[in-house]
Z-matrix of the N, CA and C atoms (Angstrom, degrees):
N
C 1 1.455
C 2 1.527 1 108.28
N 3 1.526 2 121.42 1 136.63
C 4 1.057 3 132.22 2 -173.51
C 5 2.087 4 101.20 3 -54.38
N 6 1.181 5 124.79 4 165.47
C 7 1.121 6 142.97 5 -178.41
C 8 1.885 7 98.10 6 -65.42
N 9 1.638 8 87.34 7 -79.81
C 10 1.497 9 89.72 8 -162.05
C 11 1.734 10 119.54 9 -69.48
N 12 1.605 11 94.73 10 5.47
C 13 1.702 12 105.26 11 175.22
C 14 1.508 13 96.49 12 -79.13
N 15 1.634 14 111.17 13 -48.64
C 16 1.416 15 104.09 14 172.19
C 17 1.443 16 140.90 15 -52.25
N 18 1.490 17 97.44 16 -21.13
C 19 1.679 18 99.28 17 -177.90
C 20 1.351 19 83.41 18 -80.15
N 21 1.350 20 125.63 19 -81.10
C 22 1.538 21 120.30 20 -167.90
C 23 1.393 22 122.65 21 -2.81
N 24 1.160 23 113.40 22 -63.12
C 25 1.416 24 125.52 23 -176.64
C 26 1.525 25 98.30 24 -63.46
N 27 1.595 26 112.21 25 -66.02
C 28 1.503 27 91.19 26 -166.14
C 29 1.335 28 114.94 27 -72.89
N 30 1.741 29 148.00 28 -16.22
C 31 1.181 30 129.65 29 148.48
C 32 1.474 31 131.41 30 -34.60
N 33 1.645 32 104.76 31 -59.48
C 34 1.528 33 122.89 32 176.27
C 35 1.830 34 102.38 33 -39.89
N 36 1.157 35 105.08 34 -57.25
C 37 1.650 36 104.29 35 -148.46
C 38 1.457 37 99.52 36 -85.14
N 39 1.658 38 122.16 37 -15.60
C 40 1.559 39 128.24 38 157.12
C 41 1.239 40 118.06 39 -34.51
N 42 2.032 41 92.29 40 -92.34
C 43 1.959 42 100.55 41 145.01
C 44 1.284 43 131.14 42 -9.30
N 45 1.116 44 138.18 43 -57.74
C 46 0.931 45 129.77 44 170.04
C 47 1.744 46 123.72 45 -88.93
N 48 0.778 47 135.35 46 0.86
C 49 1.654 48 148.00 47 163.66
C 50 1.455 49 112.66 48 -84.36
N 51 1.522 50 124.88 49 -40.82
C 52 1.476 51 129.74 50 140.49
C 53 1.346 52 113.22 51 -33.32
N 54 1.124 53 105.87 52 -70.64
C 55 1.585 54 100.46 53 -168.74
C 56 1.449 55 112.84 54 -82.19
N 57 1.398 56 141.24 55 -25.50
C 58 1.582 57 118.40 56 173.36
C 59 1.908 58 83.58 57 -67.97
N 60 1.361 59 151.37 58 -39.33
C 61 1.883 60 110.42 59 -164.77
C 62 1.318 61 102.50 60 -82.54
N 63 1.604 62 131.43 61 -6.08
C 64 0.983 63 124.72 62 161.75
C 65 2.165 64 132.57 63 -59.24
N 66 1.390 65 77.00 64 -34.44
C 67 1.249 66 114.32 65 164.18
C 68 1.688 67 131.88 66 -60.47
N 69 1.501 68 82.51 67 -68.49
C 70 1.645 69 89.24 68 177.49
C 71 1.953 70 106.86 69 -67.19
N 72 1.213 71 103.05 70 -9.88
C 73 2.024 72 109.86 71 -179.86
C 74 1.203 73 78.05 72 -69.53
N 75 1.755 74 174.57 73 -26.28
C 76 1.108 75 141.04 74 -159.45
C 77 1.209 76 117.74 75 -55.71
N 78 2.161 77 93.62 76 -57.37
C 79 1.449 78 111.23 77 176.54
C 80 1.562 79 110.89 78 -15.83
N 81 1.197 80 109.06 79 -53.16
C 82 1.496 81 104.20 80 -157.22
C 83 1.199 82 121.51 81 -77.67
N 84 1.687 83 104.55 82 5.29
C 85 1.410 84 106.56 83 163.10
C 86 1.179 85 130.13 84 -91.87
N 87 1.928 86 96.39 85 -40.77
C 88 1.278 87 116.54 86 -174.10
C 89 1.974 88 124.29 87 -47.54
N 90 1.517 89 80.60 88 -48.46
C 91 1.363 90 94.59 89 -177.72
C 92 1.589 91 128.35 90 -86.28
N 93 1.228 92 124.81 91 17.06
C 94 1.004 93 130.58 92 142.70
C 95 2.036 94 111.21 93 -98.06
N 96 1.056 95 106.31 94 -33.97
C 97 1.746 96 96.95 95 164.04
C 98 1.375 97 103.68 96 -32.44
N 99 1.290 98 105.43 97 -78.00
C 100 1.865 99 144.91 98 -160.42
C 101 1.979 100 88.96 99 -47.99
N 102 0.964 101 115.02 100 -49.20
C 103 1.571 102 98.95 101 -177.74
C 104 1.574 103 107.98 102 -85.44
N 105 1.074 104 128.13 103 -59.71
C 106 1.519 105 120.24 104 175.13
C 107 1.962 106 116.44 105 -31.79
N 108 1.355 107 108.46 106 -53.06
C 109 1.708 108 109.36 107 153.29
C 110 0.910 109 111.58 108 -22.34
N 111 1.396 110 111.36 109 -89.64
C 112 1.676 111 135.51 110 -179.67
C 113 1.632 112 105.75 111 -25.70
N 114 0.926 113 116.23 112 -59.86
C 115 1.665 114 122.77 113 -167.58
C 116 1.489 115 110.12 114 -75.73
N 117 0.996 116 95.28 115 -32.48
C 118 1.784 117 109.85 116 -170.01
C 119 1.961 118 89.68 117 -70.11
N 120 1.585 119 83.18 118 -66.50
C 121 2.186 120 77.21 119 179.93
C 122 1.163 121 107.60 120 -55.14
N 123 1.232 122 137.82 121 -73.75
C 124 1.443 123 140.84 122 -156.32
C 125 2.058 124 118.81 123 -44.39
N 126 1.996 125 77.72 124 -57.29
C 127 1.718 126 72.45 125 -167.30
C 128 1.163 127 91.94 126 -94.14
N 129 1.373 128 153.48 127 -35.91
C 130 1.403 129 130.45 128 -147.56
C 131 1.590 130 90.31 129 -104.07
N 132 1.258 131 146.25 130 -35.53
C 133 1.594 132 148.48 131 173.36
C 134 1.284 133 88.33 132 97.69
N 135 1.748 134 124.87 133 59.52
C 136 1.423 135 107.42 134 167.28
C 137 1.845 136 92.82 135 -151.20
N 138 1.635 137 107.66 136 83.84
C 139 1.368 138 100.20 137 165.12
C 140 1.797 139 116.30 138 -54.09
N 141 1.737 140 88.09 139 155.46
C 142 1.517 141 100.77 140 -179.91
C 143 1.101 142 104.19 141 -115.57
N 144 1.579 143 110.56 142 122.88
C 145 1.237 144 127.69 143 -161.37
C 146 1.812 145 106.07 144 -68.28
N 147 1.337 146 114.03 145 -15.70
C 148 1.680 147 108.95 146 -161.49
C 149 1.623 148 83.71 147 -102.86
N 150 1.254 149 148.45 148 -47.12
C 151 1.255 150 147.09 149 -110.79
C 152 1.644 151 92.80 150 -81.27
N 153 1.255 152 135.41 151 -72.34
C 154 1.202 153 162.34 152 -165.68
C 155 1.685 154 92.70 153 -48.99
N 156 1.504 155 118.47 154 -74.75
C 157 1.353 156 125.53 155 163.24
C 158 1.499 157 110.03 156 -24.25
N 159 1.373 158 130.05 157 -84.92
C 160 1.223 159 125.97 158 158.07
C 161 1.384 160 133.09 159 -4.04
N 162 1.062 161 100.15 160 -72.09
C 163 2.004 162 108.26 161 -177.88
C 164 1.519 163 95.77 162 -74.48
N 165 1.506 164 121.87 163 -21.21
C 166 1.595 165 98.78 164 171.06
C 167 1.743 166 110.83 165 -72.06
N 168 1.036 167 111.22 166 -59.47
C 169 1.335 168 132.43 167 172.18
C 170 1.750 169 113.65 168 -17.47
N 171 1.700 170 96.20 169 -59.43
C 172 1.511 171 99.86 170 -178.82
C 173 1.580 172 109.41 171 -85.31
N 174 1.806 173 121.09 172 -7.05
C 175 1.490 174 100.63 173 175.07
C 176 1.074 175 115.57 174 -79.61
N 177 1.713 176 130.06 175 -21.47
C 178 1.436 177 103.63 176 160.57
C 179 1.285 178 154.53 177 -49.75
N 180 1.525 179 98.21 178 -45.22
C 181 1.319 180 87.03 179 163.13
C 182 1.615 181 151.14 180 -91.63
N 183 1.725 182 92.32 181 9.95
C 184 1.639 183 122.66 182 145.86
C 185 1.117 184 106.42 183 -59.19
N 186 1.220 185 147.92 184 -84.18
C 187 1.298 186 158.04 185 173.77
C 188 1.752 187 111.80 186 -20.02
N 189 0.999 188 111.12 187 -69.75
C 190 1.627 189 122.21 188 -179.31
C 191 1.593 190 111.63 189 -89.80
N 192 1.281 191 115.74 190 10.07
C 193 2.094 192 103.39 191 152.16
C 194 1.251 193 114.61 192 -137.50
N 195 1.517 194 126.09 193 18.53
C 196 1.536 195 135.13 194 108.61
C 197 1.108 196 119.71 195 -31.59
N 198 0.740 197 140.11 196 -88.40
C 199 1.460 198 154.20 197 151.71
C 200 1.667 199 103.94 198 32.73
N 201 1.627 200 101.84 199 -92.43
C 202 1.741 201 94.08 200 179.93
C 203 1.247 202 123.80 201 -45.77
N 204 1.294 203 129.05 202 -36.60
C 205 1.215 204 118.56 203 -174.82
C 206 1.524 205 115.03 204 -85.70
N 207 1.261 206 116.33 205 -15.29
C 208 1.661 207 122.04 206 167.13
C 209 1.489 208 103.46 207 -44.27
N 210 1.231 209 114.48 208 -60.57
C 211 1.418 210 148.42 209 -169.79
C 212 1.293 211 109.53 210 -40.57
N 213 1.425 212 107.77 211 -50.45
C 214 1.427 213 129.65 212 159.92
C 215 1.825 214 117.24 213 -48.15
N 216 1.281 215 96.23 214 -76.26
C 217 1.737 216 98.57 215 179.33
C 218 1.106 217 143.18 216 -90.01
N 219 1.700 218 93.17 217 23.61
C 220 1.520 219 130.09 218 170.24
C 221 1.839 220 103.98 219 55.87
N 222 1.431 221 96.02 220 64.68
C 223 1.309 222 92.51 221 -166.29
C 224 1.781 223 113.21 222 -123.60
N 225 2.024 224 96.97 223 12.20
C 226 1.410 225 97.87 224 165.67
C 227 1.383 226 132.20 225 -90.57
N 228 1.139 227 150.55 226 -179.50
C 229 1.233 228 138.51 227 164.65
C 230 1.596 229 122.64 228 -32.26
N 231 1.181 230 126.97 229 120.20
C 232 1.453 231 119.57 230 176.02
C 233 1.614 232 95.97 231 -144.37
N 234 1.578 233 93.84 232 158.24
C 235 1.717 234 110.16 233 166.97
C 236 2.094 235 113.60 234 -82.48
N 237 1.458 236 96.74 235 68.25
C 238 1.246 237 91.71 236 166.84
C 239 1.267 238 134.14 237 -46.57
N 240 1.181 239 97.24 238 -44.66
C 241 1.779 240 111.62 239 -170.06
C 242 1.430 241 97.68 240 -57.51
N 243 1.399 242 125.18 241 -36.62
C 244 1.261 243 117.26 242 -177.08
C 245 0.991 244 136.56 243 -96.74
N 246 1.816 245 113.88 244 -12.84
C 247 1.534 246 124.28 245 151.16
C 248 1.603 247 123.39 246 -66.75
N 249 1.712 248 113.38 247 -25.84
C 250 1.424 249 106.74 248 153.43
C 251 0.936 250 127.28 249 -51.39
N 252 1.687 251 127.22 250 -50.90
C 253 1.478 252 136.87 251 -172.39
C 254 1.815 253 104.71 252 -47.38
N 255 1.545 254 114.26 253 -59.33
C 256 1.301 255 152.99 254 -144.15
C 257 1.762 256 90.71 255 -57.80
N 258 1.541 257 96.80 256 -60.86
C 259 2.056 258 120.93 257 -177.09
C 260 1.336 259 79.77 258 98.25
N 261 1.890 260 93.42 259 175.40
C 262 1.050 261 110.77 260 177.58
C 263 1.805 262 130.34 261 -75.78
N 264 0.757 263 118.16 262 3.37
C 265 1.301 264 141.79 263 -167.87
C 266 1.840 265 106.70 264 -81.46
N 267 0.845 266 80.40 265 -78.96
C 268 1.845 267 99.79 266 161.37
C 269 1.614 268 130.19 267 -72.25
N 270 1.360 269 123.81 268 -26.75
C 271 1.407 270 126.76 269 118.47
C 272 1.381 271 136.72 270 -36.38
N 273 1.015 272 118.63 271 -13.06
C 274 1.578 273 123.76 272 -179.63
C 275 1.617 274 100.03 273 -114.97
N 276 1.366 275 118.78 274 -31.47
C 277 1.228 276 89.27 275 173.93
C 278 1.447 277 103.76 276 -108.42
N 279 1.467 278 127.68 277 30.18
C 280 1.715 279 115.94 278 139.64
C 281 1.343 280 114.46 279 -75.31
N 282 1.376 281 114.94 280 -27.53
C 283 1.295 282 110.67 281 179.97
C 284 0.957 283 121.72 282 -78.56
N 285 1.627 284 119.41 283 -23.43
C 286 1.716 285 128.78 284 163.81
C 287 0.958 286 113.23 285 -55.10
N 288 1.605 287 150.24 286 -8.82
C 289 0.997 288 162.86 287 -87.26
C 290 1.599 289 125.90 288 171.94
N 291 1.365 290 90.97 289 -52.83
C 292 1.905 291 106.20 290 -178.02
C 293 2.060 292 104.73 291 -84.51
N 294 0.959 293 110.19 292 -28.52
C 295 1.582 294 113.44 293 -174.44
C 296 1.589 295 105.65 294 -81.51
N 297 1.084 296 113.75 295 -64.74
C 298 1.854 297 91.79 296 165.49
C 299 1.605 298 134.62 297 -32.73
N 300 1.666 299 84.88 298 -45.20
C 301 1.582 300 95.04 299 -175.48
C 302 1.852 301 92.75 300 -66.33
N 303 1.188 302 133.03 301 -33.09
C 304 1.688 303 128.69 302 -163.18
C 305 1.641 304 86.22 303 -84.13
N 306 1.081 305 134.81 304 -32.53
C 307 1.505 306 138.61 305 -165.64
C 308 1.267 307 101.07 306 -75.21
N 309 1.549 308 133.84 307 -36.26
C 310 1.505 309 136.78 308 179.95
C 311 1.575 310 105.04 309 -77.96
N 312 1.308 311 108.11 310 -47.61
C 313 1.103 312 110.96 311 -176.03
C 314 2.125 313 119.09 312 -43.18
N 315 1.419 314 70.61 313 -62.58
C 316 1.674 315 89.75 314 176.32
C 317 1.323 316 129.19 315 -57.63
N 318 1.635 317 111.56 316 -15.08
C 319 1.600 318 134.22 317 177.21
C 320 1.413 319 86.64 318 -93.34
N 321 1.111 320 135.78 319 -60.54
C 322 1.768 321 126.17 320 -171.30
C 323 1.646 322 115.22 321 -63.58
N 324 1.071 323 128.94 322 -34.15
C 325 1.211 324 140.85 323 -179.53
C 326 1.638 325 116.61 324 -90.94
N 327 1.356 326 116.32 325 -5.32
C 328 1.366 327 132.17 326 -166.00
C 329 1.949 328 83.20 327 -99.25
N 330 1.162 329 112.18 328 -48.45
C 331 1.423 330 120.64 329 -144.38
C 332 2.066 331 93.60 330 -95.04
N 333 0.777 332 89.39 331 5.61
C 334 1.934 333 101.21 332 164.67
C 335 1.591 334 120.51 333 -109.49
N 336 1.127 335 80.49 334 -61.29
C 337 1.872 336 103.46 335 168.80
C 338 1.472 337 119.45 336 -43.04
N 339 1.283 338 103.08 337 -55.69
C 340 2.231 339 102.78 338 -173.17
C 341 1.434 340 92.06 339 -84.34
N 342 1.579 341 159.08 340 -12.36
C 343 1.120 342 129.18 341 132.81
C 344 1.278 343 128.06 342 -40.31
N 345 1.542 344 117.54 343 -55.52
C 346 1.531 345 137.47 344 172.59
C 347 1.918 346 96.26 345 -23.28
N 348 1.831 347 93.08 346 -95.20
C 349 1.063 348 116.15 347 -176.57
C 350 2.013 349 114.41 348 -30.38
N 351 1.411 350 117.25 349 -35.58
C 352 1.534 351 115.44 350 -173.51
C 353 1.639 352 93.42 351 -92.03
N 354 1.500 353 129.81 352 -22.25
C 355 1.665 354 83.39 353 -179.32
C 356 1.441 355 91.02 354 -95.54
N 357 1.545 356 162.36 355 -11.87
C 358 0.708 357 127.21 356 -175.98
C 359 1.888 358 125.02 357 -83.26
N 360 1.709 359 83.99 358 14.35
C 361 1.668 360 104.19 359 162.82
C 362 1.351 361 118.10 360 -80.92
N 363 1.105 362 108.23 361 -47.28
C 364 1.740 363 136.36 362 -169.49
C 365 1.529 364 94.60 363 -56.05
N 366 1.649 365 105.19 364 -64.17
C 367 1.354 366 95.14 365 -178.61
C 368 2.087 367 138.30 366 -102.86
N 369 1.786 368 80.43 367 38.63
C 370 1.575 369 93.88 368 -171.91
C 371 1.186 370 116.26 369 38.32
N 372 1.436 371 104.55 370 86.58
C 373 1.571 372 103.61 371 -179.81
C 374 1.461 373 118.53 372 -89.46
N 375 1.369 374 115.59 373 151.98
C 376 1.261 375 125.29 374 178.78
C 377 1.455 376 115.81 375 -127.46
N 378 1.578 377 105.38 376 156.85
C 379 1.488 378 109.24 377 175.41
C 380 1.558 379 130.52 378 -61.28
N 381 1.398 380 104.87 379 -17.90
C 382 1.901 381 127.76 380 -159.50
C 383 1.090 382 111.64 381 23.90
N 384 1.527 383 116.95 382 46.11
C 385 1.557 384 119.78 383 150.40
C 386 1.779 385 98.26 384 -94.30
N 387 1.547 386 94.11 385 171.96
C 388 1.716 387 100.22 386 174.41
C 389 1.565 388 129.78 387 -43.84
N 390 0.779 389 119.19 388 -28.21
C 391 1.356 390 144.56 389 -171.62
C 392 1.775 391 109.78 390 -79.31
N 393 1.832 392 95.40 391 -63.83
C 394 1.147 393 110.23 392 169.40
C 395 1.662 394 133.81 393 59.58
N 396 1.676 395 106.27 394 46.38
C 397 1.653 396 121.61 395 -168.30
C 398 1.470 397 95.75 396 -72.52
N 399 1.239 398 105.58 397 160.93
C 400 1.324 399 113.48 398 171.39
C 401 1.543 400 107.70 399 -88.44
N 402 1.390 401 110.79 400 130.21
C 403 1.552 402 128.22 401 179.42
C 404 1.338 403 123.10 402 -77.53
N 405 1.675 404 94.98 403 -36.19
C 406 1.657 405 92.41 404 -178.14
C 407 1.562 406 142.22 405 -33.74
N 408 1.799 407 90.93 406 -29.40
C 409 1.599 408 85.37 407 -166.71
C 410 1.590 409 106.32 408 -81.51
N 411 1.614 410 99.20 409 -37.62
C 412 1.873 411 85.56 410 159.83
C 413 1.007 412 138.55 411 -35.57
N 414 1.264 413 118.30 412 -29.95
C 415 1.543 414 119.87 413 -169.12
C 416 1.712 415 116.94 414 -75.56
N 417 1.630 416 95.82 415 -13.25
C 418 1.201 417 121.31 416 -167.72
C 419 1.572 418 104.00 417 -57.07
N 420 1.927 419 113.73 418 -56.26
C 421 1.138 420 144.63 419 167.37
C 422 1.616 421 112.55 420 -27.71
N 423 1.676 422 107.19 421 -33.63
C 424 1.639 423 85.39 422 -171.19
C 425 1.674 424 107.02 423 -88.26
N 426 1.284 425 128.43 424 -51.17
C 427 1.831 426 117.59 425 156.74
C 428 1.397 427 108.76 426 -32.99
N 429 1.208 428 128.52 427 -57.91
C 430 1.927 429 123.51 428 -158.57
C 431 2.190 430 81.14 429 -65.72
N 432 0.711 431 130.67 430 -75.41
C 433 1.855 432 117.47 431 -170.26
C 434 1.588 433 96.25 432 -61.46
N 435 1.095 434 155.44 433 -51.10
C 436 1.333 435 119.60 434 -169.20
C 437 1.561 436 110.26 435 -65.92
N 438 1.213 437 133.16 436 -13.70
C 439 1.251 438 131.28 437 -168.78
C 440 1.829 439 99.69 438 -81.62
N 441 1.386 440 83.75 439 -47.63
C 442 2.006 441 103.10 440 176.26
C 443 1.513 442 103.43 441 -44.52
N 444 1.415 443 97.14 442 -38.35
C 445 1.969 444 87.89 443 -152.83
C 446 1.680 445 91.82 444 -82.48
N 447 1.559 446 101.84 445 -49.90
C 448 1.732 447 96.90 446 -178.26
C 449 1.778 448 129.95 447 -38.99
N 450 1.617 449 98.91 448 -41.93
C 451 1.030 450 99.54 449 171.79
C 452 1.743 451 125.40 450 -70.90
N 453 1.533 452 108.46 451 -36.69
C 454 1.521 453 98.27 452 144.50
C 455 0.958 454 143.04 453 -21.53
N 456 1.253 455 103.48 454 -65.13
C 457 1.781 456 123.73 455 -153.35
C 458 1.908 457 88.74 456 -79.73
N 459 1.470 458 113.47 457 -60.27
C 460 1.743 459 94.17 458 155.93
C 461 1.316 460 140.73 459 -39.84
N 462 1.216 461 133.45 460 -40.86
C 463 1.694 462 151.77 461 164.26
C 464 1.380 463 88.16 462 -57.70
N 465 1.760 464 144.85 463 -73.53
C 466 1.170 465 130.39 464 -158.84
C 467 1.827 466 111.55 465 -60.15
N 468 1.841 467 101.22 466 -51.27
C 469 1.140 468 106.56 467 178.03
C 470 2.266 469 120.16 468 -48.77
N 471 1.278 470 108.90 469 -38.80
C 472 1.175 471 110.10 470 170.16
C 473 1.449 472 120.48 471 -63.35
N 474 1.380 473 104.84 472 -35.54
C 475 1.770 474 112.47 473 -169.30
C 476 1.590 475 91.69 474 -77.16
N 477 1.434 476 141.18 475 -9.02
C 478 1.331 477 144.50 476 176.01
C 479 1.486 478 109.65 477 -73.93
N 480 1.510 479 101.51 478 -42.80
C 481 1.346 480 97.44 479 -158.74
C 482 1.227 481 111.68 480 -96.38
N 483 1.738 482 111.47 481 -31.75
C 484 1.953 483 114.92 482 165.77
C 485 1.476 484 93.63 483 -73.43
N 486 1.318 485 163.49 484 34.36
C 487 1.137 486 131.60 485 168.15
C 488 1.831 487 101.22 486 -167.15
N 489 1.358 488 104.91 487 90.38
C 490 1.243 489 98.91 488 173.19
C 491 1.678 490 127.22 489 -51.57
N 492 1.234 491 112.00 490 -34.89
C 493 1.764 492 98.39 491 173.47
C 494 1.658 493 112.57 492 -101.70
N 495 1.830 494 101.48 493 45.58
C 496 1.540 495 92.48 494 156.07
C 497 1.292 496 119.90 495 -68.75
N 498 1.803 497 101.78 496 -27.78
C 499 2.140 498 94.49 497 -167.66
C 500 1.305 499 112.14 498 -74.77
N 501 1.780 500 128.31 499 -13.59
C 502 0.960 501 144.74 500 144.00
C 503 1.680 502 125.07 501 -15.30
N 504 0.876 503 100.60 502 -56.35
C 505 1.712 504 128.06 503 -152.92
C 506 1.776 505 98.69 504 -81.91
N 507 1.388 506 112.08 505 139.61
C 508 1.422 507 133.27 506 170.89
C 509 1.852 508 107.14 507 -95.86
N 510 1.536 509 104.47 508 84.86
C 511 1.504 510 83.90 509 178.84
C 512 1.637 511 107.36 510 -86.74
N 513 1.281 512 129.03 511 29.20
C 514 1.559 513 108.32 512 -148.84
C 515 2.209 514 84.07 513 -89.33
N 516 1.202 515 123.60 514 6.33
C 517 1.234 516 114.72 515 -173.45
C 518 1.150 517 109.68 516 -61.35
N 519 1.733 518 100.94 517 -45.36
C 520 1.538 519 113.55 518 -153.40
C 521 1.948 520 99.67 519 -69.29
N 522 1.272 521 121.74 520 2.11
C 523 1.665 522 118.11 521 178.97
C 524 1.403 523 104.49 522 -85.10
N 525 1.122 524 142.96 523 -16.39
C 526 1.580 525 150.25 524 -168.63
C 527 1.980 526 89.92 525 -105.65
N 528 1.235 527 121.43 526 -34.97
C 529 1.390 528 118.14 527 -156.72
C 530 1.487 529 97.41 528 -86.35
């Protein structure tokens, strides 16, 4: 594999391994929000109007910068059962195959989205519930992960094509490492 194909990949999939534990640190907000709610409604009979809002607020962008690095350690939904059947042979070239198609995707949906995301900058958007946080910067989250994932899904797609036994390979280690 070429040199600077190699940095690519290993920068890209860095970048993105930063940011899903950056990511997955939400949890550790969310879920103490999510129980204080809980307790607050239950035992004292006084829902909190922000709490719920909140943990929605921050699971998006838990949700969507996971994402690239899932991508990475092949850790989204897939038809295993049927890439076993298939072998590796024919697994490699779905995957020759499936990452462009995620690479278009992410260029078409990228190119809706960072309009999305800038007017609801332009016009300080808000939730207009009681509480009423400003949303905008979330919105920010859905371009910053499609850009994440594209560049993935390129880094995976390259590591396919310099390296015939990438489809081979178990990366899901490197998510615990």
């Amino acid at each position: 594999m070429p040199s600077p194909i190699r940095q690519f990949i290993a920068v890209i999939t860095w970048i993105n391994r930063q940011v899903f534990r950056l990511a997955t640190a939400l949890i550790l907000v969310m879920v103490p929000i999510i129980l204080i709610a809980v307790i607050s409604r239950y035992a004292f009979n006084a829902p909190l109007e922000w709490a719920m809002e909140l943990a929605t607020l921050m699971f998006g962008p838990y949700f969507l910068l996971a994402g690239p690095y899932l991508l990475h350690t092949h850790g989204h939904v897939n038809l295993d059962l049927v890439q076993r059947a298939m072998g590796p042979r024919a697994t490699r070239i779905l995957s020759m195959i499936n990452y462009p198609v995620i690479i278009a995707f992410c260029v078409i949906l990228l190119l809706y989205a960072w309009p999305f995301a800038v007017q609801a900058w332009e016009y300080r958007e808000t939730s207009f519930s009681s509480w009423n946080p400003p949303i905008w910067p979330v919105k920010f989250f859905i371009p910053l992960s499609l850009l994440l994932l594209g560049l993935q899904a390129v880094a995976e797609w390259l590591r396919m094509i310099f390296d015939p036994t990438a489809a081979l390979e178990d990366t899901d280690h490197e998510a615990a490492g």
